[in-house]
VEXDREN-54418 format. One line per field, with one value per residue (C-alpha): residue number from 1; residue in one letter; x, y, z. Coordinates in nm, 4 decimals. Example, Ala and Ser with C-alpha at 12.3 -4.5 7.8 and 13.67 -1.06 7.14 Angstrom:
# VEXDREN-54418
n 1:2;
res a:s;
east 1.2300:1.3670;
north -0.4500:-0.1060;
up 0.7800:0.7140;
***
This chain:
# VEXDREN-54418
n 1:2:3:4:5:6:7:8:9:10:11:12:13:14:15:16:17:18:19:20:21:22:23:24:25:26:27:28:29:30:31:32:33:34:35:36:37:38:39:40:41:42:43:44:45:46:47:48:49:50:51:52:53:54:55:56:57:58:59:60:61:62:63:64:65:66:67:68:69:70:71:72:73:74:75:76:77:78:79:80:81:82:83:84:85:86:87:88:89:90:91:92:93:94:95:96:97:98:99:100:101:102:103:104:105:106:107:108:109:110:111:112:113:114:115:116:117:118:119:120:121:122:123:124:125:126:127:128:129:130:131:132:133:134:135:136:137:138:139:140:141:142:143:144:145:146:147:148:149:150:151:152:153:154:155:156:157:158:159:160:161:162:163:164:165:166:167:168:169:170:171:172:173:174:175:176:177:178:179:180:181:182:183:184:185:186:187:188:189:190:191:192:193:194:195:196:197:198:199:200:201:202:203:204:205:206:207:208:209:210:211:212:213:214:215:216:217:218:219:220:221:222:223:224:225:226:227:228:229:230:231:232:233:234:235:236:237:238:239:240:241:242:243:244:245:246:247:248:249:250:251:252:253:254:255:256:257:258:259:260:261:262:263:264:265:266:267:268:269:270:271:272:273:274:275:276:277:278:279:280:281:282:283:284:285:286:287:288:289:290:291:292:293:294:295:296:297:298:299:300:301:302:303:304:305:306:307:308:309:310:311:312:313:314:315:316:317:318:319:320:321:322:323:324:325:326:327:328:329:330:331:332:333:334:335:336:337:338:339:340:341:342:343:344:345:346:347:348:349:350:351:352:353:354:355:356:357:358:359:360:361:362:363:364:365:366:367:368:369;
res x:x:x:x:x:x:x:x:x:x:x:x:x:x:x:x:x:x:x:x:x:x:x:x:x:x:x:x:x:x:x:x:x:x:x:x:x:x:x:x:x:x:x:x:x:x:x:x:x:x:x:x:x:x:x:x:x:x:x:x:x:x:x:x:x:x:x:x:x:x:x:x:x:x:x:x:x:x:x:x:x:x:x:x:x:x:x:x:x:x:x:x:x:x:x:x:x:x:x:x:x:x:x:x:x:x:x:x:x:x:x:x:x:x:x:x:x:x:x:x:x:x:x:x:x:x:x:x:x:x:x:x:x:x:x:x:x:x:x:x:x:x:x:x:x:x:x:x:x:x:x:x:x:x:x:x:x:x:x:x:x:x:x:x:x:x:x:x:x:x:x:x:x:x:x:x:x:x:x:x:x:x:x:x:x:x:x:x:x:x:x:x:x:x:x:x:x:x:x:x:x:x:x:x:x:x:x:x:x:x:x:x:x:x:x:x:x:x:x:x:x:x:x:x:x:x:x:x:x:x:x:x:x:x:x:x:x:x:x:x:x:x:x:x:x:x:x:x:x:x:x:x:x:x:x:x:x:x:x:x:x:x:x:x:x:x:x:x:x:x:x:x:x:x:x:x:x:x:x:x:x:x:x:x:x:x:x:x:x:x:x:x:x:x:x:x:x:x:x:x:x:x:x:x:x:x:x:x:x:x:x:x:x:x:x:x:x:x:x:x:x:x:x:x:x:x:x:x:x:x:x:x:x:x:x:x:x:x:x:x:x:x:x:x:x:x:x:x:x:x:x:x:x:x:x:x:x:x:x:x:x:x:x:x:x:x:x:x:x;
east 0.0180:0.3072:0.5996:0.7316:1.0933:1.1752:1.2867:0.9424:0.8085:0.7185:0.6946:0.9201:1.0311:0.7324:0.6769:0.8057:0.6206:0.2872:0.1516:-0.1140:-0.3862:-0.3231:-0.2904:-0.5947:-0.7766:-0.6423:-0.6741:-1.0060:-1.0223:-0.8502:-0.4808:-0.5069:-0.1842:0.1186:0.3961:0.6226:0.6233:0.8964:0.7104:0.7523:0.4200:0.4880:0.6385:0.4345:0.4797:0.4080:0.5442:0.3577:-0.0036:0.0430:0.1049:-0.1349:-0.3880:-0.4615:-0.6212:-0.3581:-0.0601:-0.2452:-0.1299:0.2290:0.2554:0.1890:0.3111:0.0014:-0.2534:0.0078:-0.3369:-0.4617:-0.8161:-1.0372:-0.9069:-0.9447:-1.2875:-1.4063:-1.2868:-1.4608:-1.7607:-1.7244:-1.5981:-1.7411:-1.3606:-1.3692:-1.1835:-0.8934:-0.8099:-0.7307:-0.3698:-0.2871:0.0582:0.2302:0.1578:0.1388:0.5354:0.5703:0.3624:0.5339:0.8979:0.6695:0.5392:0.8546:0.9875:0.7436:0.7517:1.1129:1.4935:1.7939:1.8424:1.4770:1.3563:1.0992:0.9089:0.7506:0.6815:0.9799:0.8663:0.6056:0.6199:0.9439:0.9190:0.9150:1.2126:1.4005:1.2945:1.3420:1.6861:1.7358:1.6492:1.8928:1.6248:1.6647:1.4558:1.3184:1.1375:0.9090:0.8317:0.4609:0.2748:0.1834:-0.0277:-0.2179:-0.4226:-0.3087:0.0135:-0.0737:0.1485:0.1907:0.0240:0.0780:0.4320:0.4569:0.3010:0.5687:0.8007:0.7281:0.7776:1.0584:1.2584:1.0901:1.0616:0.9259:0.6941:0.5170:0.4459:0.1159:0.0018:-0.3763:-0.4833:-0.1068:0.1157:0.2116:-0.0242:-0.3112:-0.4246:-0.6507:-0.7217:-1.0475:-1.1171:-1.1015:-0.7662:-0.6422:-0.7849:-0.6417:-0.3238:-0.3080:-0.4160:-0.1449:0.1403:0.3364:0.1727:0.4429:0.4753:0.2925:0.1254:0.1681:-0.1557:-0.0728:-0.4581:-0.3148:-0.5386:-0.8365:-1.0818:-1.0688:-1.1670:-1.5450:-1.6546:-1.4564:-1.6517:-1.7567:-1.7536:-1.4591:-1.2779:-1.3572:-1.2019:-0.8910:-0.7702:-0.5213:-0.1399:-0.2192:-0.1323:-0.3553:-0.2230:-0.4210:-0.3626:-0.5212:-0.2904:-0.4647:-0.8515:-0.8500:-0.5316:-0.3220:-0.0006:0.1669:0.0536:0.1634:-0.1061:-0.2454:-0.4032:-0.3537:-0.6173:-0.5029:-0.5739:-0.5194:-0.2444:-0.0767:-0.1395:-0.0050:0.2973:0.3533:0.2896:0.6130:0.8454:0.6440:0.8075:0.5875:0.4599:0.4778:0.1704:0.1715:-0.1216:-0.1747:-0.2256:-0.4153:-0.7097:-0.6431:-0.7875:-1.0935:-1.1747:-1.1460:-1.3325:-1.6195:-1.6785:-1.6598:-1.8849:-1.5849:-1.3889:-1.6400:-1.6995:-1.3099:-1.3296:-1.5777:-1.4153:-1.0638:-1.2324:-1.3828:-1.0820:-0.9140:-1.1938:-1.1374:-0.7289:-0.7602:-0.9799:-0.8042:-0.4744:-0.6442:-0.7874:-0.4108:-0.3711:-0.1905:-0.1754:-0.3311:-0.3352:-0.6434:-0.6447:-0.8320:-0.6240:-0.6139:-0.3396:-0.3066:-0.0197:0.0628:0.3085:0.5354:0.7328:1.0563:1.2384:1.4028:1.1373:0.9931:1.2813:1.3545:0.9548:1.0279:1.3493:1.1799:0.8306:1.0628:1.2701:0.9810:0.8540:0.6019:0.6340:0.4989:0.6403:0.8697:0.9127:1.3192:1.2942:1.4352:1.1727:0.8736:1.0840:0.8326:0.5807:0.5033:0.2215:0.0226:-0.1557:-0.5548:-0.5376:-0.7042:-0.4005:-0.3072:-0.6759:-0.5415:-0.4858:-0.0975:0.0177:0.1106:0.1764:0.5024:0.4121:0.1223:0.3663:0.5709:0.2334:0.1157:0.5181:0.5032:0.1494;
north 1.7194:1.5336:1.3925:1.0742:0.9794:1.0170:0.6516:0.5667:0.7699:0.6846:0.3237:0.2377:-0.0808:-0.3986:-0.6705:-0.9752:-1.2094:-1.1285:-1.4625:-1.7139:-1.5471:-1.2281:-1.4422:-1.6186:-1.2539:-1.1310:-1.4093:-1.5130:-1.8416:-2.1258:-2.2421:-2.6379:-2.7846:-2.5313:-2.6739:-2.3723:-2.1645:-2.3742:-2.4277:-2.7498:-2.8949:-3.2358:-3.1967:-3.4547:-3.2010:-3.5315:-3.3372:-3.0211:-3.2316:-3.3867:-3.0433:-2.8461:-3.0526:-3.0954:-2.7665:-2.5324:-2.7497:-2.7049:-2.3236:-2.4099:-2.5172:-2.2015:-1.8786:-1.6269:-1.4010:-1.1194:-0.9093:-1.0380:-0.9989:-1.2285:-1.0047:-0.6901:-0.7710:-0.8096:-0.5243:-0.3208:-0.4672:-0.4001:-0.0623:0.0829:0.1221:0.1354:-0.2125:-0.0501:0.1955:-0.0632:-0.2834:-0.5380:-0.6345:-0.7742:-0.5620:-0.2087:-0.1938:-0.3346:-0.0458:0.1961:0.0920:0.0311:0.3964:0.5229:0.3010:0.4763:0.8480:0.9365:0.8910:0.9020:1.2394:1.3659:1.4977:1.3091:1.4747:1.2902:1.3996:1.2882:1.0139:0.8856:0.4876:0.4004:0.2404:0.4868:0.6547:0.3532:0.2866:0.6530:0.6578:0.3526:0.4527:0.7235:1.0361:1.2727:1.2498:1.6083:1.5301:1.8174:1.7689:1.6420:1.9212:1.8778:2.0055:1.9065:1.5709:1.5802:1.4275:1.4891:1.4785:1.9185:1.9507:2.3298:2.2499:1.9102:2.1483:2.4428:2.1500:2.0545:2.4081:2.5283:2.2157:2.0926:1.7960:1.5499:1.3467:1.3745:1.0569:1.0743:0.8257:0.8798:0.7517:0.8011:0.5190:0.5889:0.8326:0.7248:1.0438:1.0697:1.4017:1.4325:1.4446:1.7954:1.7820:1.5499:1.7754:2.0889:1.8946:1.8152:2.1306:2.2638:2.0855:2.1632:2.0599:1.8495:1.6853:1.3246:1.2602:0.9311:0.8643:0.5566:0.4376:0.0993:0.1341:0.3081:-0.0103:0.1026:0.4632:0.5290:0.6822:0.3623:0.3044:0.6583:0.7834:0.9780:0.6476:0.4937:0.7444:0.7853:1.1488:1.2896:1.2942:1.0845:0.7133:0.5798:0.2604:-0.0107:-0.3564:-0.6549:-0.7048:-0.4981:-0.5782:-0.9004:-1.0527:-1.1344:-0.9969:-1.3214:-1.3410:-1.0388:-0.8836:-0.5026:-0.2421:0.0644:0.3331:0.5741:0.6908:0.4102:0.5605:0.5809:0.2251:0.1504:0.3501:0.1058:-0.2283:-0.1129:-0.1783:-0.3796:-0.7597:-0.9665:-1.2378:-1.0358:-1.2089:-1.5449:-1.7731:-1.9063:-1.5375:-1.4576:-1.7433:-1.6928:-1.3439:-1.4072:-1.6074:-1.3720:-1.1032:-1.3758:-1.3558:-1.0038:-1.0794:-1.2318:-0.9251:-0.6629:-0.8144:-0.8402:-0.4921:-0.3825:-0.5985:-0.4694:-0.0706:-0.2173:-0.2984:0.0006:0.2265:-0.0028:-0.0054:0.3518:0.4309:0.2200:0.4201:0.7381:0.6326:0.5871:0.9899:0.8611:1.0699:0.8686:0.9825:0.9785:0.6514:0.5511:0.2492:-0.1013:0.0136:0.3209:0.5653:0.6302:0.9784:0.9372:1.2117:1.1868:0.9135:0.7981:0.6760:0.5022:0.3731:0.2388:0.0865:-0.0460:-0.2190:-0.4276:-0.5152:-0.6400:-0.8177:-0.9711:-1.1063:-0.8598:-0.6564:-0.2731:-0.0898:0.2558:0.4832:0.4690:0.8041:1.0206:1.3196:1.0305:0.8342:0.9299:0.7808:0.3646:0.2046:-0.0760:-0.2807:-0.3671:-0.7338:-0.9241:-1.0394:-0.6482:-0.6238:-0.9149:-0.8085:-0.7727:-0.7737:-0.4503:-0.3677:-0.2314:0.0377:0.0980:0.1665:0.3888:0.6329:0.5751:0.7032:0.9645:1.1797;
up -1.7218:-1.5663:-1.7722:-1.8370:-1.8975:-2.2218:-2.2385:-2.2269:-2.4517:-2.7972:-2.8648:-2.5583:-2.4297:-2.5383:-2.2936:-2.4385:-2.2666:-2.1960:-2.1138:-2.2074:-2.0989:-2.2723:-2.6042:-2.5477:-2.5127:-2.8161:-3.0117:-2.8687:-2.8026:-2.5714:-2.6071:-2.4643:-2.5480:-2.3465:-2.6261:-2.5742:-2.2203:-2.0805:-1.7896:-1.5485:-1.6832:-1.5907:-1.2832:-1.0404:-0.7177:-0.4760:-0.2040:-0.2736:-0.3629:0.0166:0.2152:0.0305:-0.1621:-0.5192:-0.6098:-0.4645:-0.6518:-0.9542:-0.9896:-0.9043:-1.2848:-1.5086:-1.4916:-1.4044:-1.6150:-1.6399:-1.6799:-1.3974:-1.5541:-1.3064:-0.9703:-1.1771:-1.2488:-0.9387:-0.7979:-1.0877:-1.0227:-0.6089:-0.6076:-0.9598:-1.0616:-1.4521:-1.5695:-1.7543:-1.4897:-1.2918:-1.2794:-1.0500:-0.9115:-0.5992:-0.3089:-0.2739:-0.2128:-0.5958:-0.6768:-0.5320:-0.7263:-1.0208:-1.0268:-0.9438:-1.2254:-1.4723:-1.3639:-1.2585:-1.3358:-1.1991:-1.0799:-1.0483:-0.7023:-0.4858:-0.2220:0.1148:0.4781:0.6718:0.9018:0.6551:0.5483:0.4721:0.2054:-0.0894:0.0630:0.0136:-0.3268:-0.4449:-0.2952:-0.4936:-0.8307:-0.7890:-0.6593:-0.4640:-0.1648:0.0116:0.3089:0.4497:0.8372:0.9917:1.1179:1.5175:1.7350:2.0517:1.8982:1.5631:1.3308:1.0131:0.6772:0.5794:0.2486:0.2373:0.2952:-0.0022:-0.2362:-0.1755:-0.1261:-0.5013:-0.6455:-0.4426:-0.5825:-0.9416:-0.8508:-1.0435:-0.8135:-0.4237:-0.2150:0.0293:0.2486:0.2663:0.6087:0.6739:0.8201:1.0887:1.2049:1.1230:0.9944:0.7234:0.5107:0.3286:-0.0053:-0.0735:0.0968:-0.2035:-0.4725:-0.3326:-0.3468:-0.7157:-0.8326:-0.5735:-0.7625:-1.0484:-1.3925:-1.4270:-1.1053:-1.0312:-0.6913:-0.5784:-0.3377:-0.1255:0.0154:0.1533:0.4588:0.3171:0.3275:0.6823:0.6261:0.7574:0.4277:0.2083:-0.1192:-0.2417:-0.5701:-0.4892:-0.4151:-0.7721:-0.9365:-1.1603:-1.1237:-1.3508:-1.2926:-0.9968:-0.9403:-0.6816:-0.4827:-0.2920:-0.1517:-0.0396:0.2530:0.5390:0.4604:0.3137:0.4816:0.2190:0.2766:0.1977:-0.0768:-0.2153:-0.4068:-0.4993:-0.7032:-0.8799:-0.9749:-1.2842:-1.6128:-1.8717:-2.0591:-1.7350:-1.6614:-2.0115:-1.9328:-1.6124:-1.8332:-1.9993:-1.7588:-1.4932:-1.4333:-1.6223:-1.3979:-1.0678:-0.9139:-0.9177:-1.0494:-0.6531:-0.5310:-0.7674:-0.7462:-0.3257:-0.4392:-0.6442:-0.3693:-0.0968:-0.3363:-0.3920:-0.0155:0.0666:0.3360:0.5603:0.4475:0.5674:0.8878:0.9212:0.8510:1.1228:1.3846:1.3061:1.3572:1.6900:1.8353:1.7130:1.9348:2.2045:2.2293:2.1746:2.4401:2.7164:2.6357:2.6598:2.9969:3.1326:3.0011:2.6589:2.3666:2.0989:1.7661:1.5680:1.3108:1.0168:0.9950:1.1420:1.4233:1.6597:1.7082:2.0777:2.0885:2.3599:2.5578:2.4002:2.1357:2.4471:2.5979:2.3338:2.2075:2.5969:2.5576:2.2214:2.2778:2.6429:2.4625:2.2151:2.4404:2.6286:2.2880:2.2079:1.9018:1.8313:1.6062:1.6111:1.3376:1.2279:1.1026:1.3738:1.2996:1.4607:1.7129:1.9671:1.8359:1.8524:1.6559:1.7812:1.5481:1.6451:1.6806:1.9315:2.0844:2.1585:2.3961:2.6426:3.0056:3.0390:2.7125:2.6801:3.0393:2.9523:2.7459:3.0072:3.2990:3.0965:2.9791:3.3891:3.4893:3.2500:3.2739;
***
């Protein structure tokens, strides 16, 4: 199994201030009068009550269930996800630092594909990892994150933890579910896997068994930013064992989501009905930027994602297309990492389908093939 730091071993650091909520749980029964939280109960929030209305100022007040038990429910009950291998916290970029946080220190080594979401670079180089980056594998229609090569990746340098984005951003490619298990069992014993499924509500096969699980000495992130559109808001999941999630509670911030976010969320996850058909449009558009790019003779990248990766002929070229979308007012996105600076992503949103929008990046594919 993998290890954690030894600082967190044994009876490790103890939240100090669980909250409220958590009380009221374990004591079992309502606290009325808030005499001691130091909160700004009685501040009249005119200003706030007139821009947003009475209901939304009323979670300005308290801090938030740091348990986050109503959002957690109703994702159990959705996706069959057992209710205490489940946490909640503020995005799936909190997760990340928080299960770096938990797993690794100072000095460990890190493994993800070079080009892969920036992100967990940037908090692994923070914490003081090392960061080994293996390189895509490509090939006529395909960008996909080298498994073969994180798994050798792992050994060859002991490291201590490997990031995958599974569909990857910004590829778009997604590996199955064998893929995944050949993975772990691929890693060191002692190495974590880090699965980051922020865009799997847009997979074809979302909401299998497979997708409910907690697998060992993996830490499985999701987020209600992509589906649901709440990015910001701040607000996401993680899938693991519960001793693992206990092992995060130790050094997560206490009140990461706030008490707004997290009613916004029960209420989107009482209506999944808007979410699904949000879901279905989104993969609509998707088919149908995808297939006017490959008309013009583009090489677009297979996605199971809410955007589409269009691989250019060089980095020049699409940082020359980047950098005059961008100056017309239209922004795409290109990968920093110099291993994918061919490659631009284009998000599936409506405004991305009208005529002319993206006619600069459409001359450059019609100058090029």
């Amino acid at each position: 199994m993998p290890r954690y730091p030894d600082h967190l071993t044994g009876e490790g650091p103890v939240n100090p201030f669980p909250g409220i909520k958590v009380l009221e749980r374990r004591i079992g029964r309502e606290i009325p009068h808030r005499l001691g939280s130091n909160e700004g109960l009685d501040m009249p929030h005119r200003a706030l009550r007139e821009h947003f209305g009475d209901a939304a100022t009323e979670h300005a007040y308290c801090y938030g269930d740091a348990e986050a038990l109503g959002v957690r429910q109703r994702l159990s009950d959705q996706q069959g996800i057992k209710l205490d291998e489940l946490l909640v916290d503020a995005g799936a970029d909190s997760l990340i630092a928080l299960s770096l946080r938990t797993t690794c220190m100072a000095g460990d080594t890190v493994i993800s594909t070079a080009g892969t979401y920036p992100t967990f670079g940037y908090f692994a180089k923070g914490q003081g990892c090392r960061l080994v980056e293996p390189p895509y594998f490509e090939a006529p229609g395909v960008l996909a994150p080298n498994l073969d090569a994180l798994a050798e990746a792992a050994h060859q340098e002991n490291a201590q933890l490997v990031y995958l984005a599974n569909p990857d951003n910004p590829s778009g490619y997604l590996h199955d579910d064998s893929a995944i298990l050949k993975l772990r069992e691929a890693l060191p014993d002692h190495c974590w896997l880090l699965l980051d499924e922020a865009y799997g509500d847009f997979r074809d096969d979302a909401g299998s068994d497979f997708a409910a699980r907690a697998l060992p000495g993996v830490i499985r992130l999701r987020t209600l930013s992509k589906a649901h559109g709440m990015a910001g808001l701040r607000i996401g999941y993680a899938i693991a064992d519960p001793d693992v999630l206990a092992m995060m509670m130790k050094v997560r911030i206490h009140y990461a989501v706030s008490a707004f976010t997290q009613a916004a969320a029960e209420v989107v996850l009482d209506n999944m009905d808007e979410v699904n058909q949000h879901v279905r449009d989104v993969k609509a558009r998707r088919e149908r930027l995808a297939e006017h790019f490959r008309a013009l003779g583009a090489d677009v990248l297979p996605s199971a994602t809410n955007f589409i990766g269009i691989r250019l002929a060089s980095s020049e070229l699409a940082e020359r297309v980047n950098r005059e979308l961008l100056e017309d007012g239209r922004l795409i996105a290109r990968p920093a990492h110099p291993a994918l600076g061919h490659v631009l992503r284009v998000t599936a949103v409506a405004d991305a389908l009208k005529p002319g929008r993206l006619a600069i990046l459409e001359r450059a594919i019609n100058a090029s093939t």
